[in-house]
N, C-alpha and C positions, 0 to 999 in steps of 0.2 A: 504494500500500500504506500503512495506516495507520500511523502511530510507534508505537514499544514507550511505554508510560506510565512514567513517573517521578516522582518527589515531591521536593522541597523544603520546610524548616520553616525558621521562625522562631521563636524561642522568643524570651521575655522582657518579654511585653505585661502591662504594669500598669495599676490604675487611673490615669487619667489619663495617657495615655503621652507620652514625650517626640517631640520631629518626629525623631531621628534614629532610633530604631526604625523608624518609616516610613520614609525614606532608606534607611537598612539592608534594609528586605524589598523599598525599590522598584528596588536594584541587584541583590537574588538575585532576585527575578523578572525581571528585563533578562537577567540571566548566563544563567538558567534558562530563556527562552525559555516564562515559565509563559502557560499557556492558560485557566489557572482561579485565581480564589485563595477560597481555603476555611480563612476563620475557626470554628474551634472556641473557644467562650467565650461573653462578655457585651459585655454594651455598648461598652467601650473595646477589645477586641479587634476587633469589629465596624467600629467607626470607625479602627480602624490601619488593618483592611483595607481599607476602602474607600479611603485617602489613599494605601494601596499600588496599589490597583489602577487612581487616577486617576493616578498618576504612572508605571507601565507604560508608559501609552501617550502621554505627553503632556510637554510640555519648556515648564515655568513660568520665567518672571519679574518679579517683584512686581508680582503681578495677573493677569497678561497670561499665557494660553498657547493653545496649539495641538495638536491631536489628531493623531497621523502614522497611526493607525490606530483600528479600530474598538476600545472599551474590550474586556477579558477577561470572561466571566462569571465573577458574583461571587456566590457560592451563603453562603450562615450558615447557623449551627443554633445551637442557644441553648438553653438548660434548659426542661424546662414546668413553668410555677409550678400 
């Protein structure tokens, strides 16, 4: 039987954002069990998400890491200019 859906947010992506907002979304998506992550925004939103969703699944150290599972799909949307 499939899961009930749920959501998690992170809020607080700036231009240029700092590495612990990433940190920050790459432990609610660990706690959360997320299966997607879905940046709403522009380009630095877009790039949090992505360093959230390569650290989902992955355990770095300076340089070095390894995958324990297949990354989450990672969907964006973005304004049309």
């Amino acid at each position: 039987m499939p899961r009930a859906w749920s959501t998690s947010g992170l809020e607080g992506c700036v231009q240029n954002p700092e590495i612990g907002l990433a940190r920050e979304g790459v432990e609610l998506a660990r706690a959360n069990d997320a299966d997607i992550i879905l940046p709403v925004g522009g380009g630095s939103v877009m790039d949090c998400a992505k360093a959230i969703a390569l650290g989902r699944y992955t355990t770095a150290t300076y340089g070095t890491s390894s995958a324990s599972a297949p990354f989450p799909p990672t969907a964006s949307t973005s304004p049309a200019w």
